[in-house]
C-alpha positions in Angstrom: 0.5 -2.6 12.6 -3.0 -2.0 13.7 -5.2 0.8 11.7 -8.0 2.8 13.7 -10.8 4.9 12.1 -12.9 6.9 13.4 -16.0 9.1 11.9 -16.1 12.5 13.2 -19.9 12.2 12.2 -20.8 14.7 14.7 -18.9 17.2 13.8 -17.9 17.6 10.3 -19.3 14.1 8.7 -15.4 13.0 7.8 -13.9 9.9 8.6 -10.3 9.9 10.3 -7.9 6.8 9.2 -4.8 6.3 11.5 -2.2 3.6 10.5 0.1 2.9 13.3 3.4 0.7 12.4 5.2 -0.9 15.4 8.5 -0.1 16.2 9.7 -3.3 14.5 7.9 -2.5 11.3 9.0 1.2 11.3 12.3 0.3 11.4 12.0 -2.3 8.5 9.9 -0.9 6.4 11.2 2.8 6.9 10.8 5.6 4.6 9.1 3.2 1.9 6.0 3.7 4.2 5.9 7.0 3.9 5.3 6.5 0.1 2.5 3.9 0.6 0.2 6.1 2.5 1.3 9.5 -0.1 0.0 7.1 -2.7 -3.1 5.7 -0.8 -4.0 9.3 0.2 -3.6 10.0 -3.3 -5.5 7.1 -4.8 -8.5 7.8 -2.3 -8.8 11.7 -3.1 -9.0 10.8 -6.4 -11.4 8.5 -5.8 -13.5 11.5 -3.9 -13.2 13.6 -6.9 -14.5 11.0 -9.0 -17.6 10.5 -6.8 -18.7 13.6 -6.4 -17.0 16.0 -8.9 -15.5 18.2 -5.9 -12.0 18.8 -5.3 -12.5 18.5 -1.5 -8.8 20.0 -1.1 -9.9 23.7 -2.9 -11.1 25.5 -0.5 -13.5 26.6 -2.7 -14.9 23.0 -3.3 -14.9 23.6 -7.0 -14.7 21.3 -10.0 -11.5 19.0 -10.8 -9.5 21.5 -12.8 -7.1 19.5 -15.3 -4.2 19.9 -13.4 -6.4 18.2 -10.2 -6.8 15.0 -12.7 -3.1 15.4 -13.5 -2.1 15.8 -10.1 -4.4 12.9 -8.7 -2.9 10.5 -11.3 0.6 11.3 -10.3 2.3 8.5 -8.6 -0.8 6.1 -8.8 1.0 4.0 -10.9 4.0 3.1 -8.8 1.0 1.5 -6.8 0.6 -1.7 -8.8 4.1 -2.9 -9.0 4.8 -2.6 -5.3 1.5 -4.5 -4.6 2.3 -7.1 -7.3 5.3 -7.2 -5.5 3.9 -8.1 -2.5 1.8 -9.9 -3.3 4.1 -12.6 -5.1 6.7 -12.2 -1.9 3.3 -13.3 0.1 2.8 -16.2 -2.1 6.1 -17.5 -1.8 6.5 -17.1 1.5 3.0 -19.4 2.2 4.8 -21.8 -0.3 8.0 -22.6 1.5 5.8 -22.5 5.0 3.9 -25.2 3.1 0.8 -23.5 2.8 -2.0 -25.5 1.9 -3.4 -24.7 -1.2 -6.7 -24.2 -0.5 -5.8 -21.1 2.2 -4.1 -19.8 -0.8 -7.3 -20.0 -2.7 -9.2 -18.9 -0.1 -7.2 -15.9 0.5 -7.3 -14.9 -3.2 -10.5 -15.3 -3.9 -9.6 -17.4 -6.7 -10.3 -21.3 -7.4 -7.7 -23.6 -6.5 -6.3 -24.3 -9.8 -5.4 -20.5 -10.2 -3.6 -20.8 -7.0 -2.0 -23.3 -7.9 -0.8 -21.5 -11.5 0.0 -18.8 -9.1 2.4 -20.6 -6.3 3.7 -22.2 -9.6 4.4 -19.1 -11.8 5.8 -17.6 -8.2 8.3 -20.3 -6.9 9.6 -21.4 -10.0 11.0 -18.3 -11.1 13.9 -16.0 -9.4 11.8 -12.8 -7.5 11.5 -9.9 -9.6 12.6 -6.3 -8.9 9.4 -5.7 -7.0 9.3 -8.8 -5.2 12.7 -8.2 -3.1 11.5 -4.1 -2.8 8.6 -6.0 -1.0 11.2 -8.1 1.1 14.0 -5.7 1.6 14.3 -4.1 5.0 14.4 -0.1 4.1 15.7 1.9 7.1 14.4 5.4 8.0 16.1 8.4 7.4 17.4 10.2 10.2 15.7 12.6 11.8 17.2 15.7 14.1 17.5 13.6 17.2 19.8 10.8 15.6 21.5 12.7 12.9 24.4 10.7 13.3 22.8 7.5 13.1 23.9 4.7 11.2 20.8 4.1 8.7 
């Protein structure tokens, strides 16, 4: 995966972000990727509307209605869990690659006896719901050109 932005400062002030999954990760992450970046997208205009009190996506430019606010907390919540998710899949998988502790910490940002609480509350349990979401390969739907497709 590799992510590229680039400002169009020049011409319009806005800032392009492109997120570009290998073949590898496309095909095992699939459709479930598709979701991340609706929520991200979602998750950052609300952020915009919050900042400057603009729904930059009415044409108009006008205030958040309401229905904006509703509309820019849909779905934000199925963020947490999936990054929860991975996160603890993450953890786990430094554990039994006997990860040293202290990259753990470092990588956290947290000291290294909450890293430890952590790898211990992580490995010593079955993984959750979200956990094997994080770790399941999710193929792509099929598109025109491979209808037929095993998925």
């Amino acid at each position: 995966m590799s992510a590229l932005f680039r400002s169009n400062a020049e011409q319009n002030g806005s800032l392009e972000i492109t997120i570009a999954l290998t073949p590898l990760e496309t095909e095992a992450i699939g459709e479930d990727a598709t979701l991340m970046v609706e929520i991200l997208d979602n998750c950052l205009w609300a952020m915009g509307m919050l900042r400057t009190g603009i729904n930059s996506r009415d044409r108009n430019a006008s205030a958040p209605t309401p229905g904006d606010w509703a509309s820019a907390l849909r779905g934000l919540d199925r963020l947490p869990p999936r990054v929860q998710g991975v996160c603890s899949a993450l953890i786990r998988a430094h554990a039994a690659a006997n990860g040293k502790l202290d990259h753990l910490a470092s990588a956290t940002n947290v000291s290294m006896t909450t890293a430890q609480d952590r790898q211990t509350t992580v490995t010593h349990q079955p993984p959750g719901s979200w956990e094997q979401w994080a770790v399941t390969v999710r193929m792509a739907r099929p598109t025109g050109n491979d209808a037929g497709a095993p998925t």
